[in-house]
C-alpha positions in Angstrom: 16.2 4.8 10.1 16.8 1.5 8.3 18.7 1.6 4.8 18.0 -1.3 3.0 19.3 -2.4 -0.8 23.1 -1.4 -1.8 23.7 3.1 -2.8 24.6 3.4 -6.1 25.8 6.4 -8.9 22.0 7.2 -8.6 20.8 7.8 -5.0 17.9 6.4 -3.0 15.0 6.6 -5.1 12.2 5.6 -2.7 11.9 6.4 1.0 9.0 4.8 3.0 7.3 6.1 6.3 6.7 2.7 8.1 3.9 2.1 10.5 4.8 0.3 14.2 4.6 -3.5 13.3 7.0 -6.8 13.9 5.2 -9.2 12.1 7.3 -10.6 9.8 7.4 -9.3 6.4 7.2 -11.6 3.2 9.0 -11.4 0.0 7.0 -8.9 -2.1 6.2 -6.7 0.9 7.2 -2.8 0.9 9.3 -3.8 4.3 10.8 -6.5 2.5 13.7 -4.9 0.9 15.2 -7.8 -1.2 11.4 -7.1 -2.9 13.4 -4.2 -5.0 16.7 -4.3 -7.0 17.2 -1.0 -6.1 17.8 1.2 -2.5 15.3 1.8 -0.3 15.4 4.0 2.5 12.6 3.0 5.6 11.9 5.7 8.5 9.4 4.4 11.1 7.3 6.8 12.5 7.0 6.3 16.2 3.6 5.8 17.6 1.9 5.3 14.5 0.6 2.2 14.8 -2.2 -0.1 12.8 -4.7 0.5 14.9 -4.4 4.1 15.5 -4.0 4.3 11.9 -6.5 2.3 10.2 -9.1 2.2 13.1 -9.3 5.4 15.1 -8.2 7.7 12.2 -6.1 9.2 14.9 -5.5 12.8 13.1 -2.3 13.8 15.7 -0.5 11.2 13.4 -0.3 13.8 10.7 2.5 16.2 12.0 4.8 13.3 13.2 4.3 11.7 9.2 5.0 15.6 7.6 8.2 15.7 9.8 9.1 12.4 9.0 9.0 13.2 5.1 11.1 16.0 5.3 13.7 14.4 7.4 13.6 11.7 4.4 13.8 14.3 1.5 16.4 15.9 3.8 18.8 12.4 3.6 18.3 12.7 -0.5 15.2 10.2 -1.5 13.9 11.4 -4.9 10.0 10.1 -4.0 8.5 9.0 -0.7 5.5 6.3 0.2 4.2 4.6 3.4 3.6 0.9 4.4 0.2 1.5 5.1 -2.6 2.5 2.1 -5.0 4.3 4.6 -1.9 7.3 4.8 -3.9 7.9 2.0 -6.3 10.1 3.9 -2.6 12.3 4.6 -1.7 11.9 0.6 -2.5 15.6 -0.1 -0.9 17.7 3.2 2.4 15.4 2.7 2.5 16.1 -1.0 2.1 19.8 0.2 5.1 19.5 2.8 8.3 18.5 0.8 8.7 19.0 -3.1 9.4 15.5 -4.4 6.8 13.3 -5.5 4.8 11.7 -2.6 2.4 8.0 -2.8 0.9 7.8 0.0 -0.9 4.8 -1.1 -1.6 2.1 -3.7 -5.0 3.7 -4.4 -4.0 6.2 -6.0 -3.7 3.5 -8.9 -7.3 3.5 -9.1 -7.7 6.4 -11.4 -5.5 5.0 -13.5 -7.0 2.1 -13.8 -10.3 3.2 -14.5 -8.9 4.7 -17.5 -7.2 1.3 -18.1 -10.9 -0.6 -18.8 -13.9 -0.3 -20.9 -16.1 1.6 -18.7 -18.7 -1.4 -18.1 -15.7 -3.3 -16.2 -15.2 -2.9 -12.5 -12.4 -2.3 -10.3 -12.1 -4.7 -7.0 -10.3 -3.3 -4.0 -9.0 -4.9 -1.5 -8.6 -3.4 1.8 -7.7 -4.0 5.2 -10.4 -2.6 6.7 -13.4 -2.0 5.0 -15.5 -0.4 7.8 -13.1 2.0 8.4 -12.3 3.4 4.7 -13.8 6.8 4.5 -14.5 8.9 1.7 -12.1 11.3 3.2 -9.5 7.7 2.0 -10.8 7.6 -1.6 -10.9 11.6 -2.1 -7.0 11.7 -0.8 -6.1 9.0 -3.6 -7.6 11.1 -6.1 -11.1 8.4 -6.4 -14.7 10.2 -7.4 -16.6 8.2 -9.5 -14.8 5.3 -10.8 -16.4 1.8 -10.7 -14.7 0.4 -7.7 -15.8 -2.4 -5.5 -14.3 -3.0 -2.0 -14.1 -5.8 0.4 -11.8 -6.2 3.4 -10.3 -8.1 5.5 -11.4 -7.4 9.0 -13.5 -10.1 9.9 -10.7 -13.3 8.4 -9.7 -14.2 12.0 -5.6 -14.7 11.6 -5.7 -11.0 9.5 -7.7 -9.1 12.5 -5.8 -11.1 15.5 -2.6 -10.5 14.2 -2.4 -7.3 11.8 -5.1 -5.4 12.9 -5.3 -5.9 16.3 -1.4 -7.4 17.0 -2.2 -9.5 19.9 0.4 -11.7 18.4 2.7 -11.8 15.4 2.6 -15.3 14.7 1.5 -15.0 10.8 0.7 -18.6 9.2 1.1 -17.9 5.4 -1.0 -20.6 4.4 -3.6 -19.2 6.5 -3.7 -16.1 5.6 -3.8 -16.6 2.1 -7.2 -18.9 2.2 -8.3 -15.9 3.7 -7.3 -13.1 1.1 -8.4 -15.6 -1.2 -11.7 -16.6 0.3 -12.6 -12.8 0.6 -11.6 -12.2 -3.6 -13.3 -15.2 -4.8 -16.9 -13.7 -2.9 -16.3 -10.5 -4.6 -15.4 -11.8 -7.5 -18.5 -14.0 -8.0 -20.5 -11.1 -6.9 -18.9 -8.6 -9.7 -17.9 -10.8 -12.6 -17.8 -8.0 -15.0 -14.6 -7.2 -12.8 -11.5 -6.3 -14.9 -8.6 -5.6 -12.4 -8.1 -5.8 -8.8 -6.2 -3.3 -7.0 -4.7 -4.2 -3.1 -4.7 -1.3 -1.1 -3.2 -3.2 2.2 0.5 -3.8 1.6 0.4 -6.9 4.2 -1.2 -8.6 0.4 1.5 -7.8 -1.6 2.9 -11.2 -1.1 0.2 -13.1 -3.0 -0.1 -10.9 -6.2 1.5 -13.1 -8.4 -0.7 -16.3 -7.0 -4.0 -13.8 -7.4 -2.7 -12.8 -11.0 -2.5 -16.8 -11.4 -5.6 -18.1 -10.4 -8.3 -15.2 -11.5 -6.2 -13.8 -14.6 -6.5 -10.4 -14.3 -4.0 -7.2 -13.6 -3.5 -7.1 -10.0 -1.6 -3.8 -9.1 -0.1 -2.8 -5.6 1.9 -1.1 -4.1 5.4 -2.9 -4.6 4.4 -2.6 -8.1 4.0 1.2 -7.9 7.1 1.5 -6.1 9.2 -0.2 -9.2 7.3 1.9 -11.4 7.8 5.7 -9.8 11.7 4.6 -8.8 11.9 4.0 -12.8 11.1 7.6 -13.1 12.4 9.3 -10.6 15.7 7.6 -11.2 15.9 6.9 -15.0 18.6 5.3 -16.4 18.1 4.0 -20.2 16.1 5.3 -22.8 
């Protein structure tokens, strides 16, 4: 249990169920507390790791996350996420398990979104792991028929050697951004009519504002949920 950000007169308004990784985290990262001005509360769930995750699916990883929520609606969080965005094939049996509000993961934006555009405009999606996203991923964040596209990550060779793998945790920043960026830039030539992109892997957080930058369009994850639901759960002006 890792509190990170100052308390305040208001509580913790975010808790987050972390994954098994030493990596470092960058500035804009769910991990990377300073990222909020307000209190975050991190549990890591033991055992859950990337791989087991993202790759094998592994559905014994359930009842350690469920406990894990209600130990962190026990210590007084007002909403709960996870530092991972394929917890959102769990979104609906944690929701079930404790009674404040539960994001699981950034895609459950993607409604949203699609109700954002004109319906000829696409959404792209970003993943870690594109082979591995099942439809069991996009029915838990609430996704049916919305114009999505999705590319990952899993063949950029830093990403897969160091995040989804962890043979090592050296991270080269500069690296791994010609690779997020290499990856957008194919799917964006392939779907121009694209109108936002959406970044379901929270490892991408970091390069939001440079994505925004160079292809101008809304780019929502999950850091940018996170400010949005502790807004609500924890309002403070009009």
């Amino acid at each position: 249990m890792i509190l990170q950000g100052g308390y305040n007169n208001y509580g913790i308004p975010i808790g987050v169920l972390s994954l098994e990784s030493f990596f470092a985290k960058p500035e804009g990262h769910v991990r990377y507390a300073p990222t909020f001005d307000f209190p975050v509360l991190y549990k890591t769930v033991k055992g859950a790791t990337i791989d087991r995750l993202i790759r094998c699916g592994d559905p014994e990883l359930l009842e350690p996350f469920i406990q894990a929520a209600r130990e962190l609606e026990a210590e007084g969080v007002k909403a709960i996420t996870g530092s991972c965005g394929f917890l959102a094939l769990h979104q609906r049996e944690i929701a079930k398990a404790v009674k404040i509000p539960v994001f699981m993961s950034s895609l459950i934006q993607v409604p949203l979104v699609a109700q954002m555009l004109s319906p000829e405009r696409k959404i792209a999606v970003i993943v870690a792991n594109s082979s591995a996203l099942t439809q069991a991923h996009l029915q838990g964040a609430g996704i049916t028929d919305q114009p999505v596209v999705i590319a990952g990550m899993q063949e950029q060779p830093q990403f897969s050697e160091v995040i989804l793998q962890g043979r090592t945790n050296a991270l080269d920043m500069q690296v791994f951004e010609d690779e997020l960026f290499d990856v957008v830039e194919r799917l964006l030539a392939e779907n121009p009519d694209t109108g936002a992109i959406v970044l379901e892997c929270t490892d991408l957080s970091h390069f939001a504002p440079k994505l925004h930058e160079r292809f101008n369009l809304p780019v929502f994850d999950l850091t940018s949920l996170m400010r949005m639901v502790a807004a609500t759960v924890q309002r403070t002006r009009a």
